[in-house]
N, C-alpha and C positions, 0 to 999 in steps of 0.2 A: 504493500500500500504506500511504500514511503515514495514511490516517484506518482501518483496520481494526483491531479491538479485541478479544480473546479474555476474557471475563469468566465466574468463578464459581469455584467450591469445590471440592475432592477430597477424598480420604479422608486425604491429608496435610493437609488445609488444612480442620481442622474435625470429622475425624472423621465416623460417620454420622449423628449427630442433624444434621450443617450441612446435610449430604446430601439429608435427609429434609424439613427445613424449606425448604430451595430448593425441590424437588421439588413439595412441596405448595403452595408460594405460586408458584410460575410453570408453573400447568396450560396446555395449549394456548391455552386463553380467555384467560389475563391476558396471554397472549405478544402477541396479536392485537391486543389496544391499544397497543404498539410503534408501530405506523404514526404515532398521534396526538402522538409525541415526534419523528417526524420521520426516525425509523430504519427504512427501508424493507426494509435487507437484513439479515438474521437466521435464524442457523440453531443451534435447541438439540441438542446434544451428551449425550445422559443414557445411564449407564452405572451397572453396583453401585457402583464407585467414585470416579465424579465428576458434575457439571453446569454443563458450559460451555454460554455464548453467544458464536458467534463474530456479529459485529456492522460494518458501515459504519456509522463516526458521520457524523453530515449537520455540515457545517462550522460549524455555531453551538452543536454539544454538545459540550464538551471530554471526556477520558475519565476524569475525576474526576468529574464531573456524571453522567455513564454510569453510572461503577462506584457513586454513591449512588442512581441512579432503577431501580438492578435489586438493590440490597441489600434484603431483607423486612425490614419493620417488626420492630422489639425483637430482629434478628439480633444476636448480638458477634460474628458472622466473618464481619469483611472478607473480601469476596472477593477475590481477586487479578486485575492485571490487565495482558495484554502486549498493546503495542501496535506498530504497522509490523509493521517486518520479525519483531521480537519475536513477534510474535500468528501468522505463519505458521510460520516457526519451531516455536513449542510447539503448534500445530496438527497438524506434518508427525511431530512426538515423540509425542503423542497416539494417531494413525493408524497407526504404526508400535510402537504398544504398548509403549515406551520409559516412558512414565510412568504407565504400570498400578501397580499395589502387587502385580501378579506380573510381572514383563517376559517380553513376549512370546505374550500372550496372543493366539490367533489368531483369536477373534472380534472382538477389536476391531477391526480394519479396516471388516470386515462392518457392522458397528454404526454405524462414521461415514459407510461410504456409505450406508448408510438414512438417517439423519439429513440429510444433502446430496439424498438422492433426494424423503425427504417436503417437505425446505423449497419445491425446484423444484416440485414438486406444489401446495404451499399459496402457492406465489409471491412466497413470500418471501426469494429470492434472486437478484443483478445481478452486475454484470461482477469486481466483488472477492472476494464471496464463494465467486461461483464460478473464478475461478481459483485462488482460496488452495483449495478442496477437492479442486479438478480434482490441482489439484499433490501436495498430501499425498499423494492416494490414490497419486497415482506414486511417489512417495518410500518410503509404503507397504510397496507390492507390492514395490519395487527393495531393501531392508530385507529383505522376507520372503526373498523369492529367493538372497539372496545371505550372509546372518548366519543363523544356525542359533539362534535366539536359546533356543527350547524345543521341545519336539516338540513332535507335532500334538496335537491338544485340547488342548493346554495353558487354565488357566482358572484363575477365582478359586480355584475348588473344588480345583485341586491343592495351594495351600497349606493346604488343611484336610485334607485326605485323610491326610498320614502320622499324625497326632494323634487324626484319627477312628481308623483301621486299631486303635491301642492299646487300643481297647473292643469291640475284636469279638472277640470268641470262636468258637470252630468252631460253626456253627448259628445265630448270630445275621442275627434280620431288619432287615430297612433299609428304610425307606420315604423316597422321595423326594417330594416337595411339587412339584409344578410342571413343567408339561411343554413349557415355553417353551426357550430357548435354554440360558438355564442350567442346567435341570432337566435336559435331554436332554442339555448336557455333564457333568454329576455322573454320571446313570444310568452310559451307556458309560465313565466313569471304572470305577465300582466292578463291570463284569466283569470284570476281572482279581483281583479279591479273592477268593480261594480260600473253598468253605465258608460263602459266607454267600446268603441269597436277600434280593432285592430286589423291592419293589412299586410301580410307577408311582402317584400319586394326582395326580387334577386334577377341578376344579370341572367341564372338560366330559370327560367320562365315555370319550366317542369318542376325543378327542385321547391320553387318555391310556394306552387300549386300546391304539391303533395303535401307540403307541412301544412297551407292554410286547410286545405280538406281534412288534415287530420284534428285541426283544430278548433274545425268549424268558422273560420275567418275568409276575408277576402285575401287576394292573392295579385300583384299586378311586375312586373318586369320592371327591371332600374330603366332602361329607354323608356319609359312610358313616363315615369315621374320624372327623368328627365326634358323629355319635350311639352309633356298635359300634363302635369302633374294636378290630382282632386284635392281639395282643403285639408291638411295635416295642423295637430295644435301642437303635434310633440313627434322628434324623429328619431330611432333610436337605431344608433348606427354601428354595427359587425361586418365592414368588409375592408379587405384585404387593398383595397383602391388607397391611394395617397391624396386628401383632398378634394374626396369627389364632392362632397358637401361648400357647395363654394356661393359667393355673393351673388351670381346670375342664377342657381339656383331660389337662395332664398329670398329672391324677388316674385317669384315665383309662386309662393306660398305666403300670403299676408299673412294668414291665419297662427301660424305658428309661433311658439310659443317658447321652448326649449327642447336642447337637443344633447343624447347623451352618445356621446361619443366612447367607443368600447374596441373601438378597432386603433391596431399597431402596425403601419403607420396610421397617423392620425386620421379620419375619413373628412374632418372638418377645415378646414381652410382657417387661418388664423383669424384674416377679418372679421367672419360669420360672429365670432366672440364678444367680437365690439359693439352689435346690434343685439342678442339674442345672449341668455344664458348657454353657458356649453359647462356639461358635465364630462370629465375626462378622467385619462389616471391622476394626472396632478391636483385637480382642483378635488376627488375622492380622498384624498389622503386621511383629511382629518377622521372622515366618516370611517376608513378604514383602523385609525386608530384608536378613535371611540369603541370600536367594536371588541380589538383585542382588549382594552381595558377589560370590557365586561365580562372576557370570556379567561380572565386570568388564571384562575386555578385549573382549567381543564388544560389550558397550553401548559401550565407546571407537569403536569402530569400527563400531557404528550410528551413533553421532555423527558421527563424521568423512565418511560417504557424504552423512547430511543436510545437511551444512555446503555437501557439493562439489553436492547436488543445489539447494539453495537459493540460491545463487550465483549456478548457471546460472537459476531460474526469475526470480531478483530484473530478472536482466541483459533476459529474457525479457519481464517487465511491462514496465520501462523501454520497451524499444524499441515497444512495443504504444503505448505511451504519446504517445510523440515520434515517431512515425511519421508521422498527418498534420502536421504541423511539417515536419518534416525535408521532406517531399513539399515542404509551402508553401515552403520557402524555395529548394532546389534550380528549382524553379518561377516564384520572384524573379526567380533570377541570368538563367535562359531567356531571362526576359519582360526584361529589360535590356540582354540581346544582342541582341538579335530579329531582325530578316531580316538581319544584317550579314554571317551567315553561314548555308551549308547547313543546313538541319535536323540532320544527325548530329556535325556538328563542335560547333552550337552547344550539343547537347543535351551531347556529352562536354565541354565548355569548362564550362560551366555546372555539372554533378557536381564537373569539378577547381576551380573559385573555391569553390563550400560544403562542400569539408571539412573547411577548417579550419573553421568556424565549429559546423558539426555534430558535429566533432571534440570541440569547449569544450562543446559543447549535453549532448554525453555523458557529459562529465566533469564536469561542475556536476551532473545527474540524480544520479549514480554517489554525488558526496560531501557533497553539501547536499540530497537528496531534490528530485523532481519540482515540488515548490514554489516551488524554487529558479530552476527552469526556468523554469519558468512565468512568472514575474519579469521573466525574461531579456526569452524570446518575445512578453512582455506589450508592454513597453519599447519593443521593435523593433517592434512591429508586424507580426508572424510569426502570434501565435496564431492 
């Protein structure tokens, strides 16, 4: 674990424009030249409110060298960077929705195992990165199952929702932007709002049919609200466009009222702000931190289950690690006895002479890290 590196930004660490700039300077394609730095294992992490790289550095790249060959040109936000145990750690916090800017959101999990699932696909992941994933995802699930952190769908969109509700008036229309994951947890959010109807919009027409039918709502295509767009008081926007929400649109739309913006990059054009309320990650924050306040003791104690599950999994690489070791050396002691006695005596004589030494092999792993080990076994002539 000690060369694994967790690198990039959040919506604490930069806000959305750092968000937006990572995002755009590390498209799949510039990821793909990683290999030519020697970084074979790599898997991006992209969410509305962060973008991490979790990483194997190759043993001649320190993680200062890392964290500047993945900083973009003319950034000011350093990005942050946990390394060892550290990096699994804020990995397994990650996965278990503990450092969302809403806690507990329950598609994040969902979202890091596709990111683990497409790296395995693109092959751009080996025996580190996939245990630090393997592991989160369990710490995860073992978090969700047992800490009630928020009800279901919880999402970004809940901490915009009480602030939206304040502009709806009996009869007001809502039009959601985007029929993707977020779009689809916004929709099913605002069925419970009494009095107001809602309209699906998406660039593919189908997609976004199928959700209004499933949802009993109207359904209409972004060229449509682009060119005619029908009276909207609130627009609540999930897509992946930079800006589409712009001032010749909300001319367009007297009616409206406020607009929460949920897509990275931003969907709203800076201007629109100047006219209209805009709900976004930045302007969320505090509502985000309101929330962990209230929800303090249960994040104490997602922490403390992480702590006892990271323990067990650290203990768990370790032994993965010094396993053939330990074989080789028990295998020494054998080969030094050798016909003086029965095979079953000698093999049990040979277990009781290596453990002390496999005993110290433990404990040097344990408090100096595996390198330490390595040292050791190097020394002896074990490895």
């Amino acid at each position: 674990m000690e060369r694994l590196a967790l690198i990039g930004v959040s919506h604490r660490r930069g806000g959305a424009a750092a968000l937006e700039s990572w995002q755009s300077h590390f498209h799949p394609g510039a990821l793909a030249g990683l290999d030519e730095t020697g970084i074979s294992e790599w898997v991006p992490i992209v969410t509305c409110n962060r973008w991490d790289l979790m990483v194997a550095l190759p043993s001649e790249l320190s993680v200062s060298d890392a964290r500047a060959l993945l900083t973009p040109k003319n950034e000011t936000v350093s990005p942050y960077a946990y390394v060892g145990d550290g990096a699994l750690e804020q990995l397994c916090r990650i996965a278990a929705s503990l450092d969302s800017l809403n806690p507990g959101e329950d598609q994040i999990m969902a979202q890091v195992r596709g990111a683990f699932a497409d790296a395995q696909t693109r092959g751009s992941t080996g025996k580190r990165t996939s245990f630090a994933f393997n592991t989160a995802l369990r710490v995860a699930k073992r978090v969700r199952r047992e800490i009630e952190l928020a009800p279901m769908h919880t999402s970004l969109f809940s901490l915009a929702k009480p602030e939206l509700e304040r502009y709806l008036d009996p009869g007001s229309k809502v039009a959601v932007l985007g029929a993707g994951q977020m779009g689809t947890l916004a929709a099913k959010s605002l069925m419970d709002v009494k009095n107001i109807s809602v309209t699906i919009i998406n660039r593919n027409y189908d997609r976004a049919h199928q959700l209004a039918k499933h949802l009993g709502v109207e359904s209409l295509s972004l060229d449509d609200l682009a060119t005619s767009p029908p009276p909207f008081d609130a627009l609540i926007c999930a897509l992946s466009a930079k800006e589409w929400v712009n001032g010749a649109l909300l001319e367009k739309l007297p009616r409206l009222k406020v607009i929460v913006d949920l897509g990275i990059p931003r969907n709203v054009a800076p201007e629109v702000a100047q006219c209209i309320p805009v709900l976004n990650v930045d302007t969320l924050q505090k509502a985000g931190e309101a929330r962990r306040e209230a929800i303090t003791l249960k994040l104490a104690e997602a922490e403390r289950l992480i702590q006892e599950e990271l323990e067990f999994a650290l203990t768990e690489w370790t032994e993965r690690q010094l396993g053939p070791s330990i074989k080789h050396l028990r295998d020494l002691y054998l080969e030094t006895i050798g016909d003086s006695l029965p095979p079953e005596d000698a093999a049990k004589l040979a277990h009781k002479f290596a453990h002390v030494p496999i005993k110290g092999l433990r404990a040097v792993a344990r408090e100096y890290g595996l390198d330490a080990a390595k040292v050791f076994l190097a020394e002896t002539g074990i490895e």
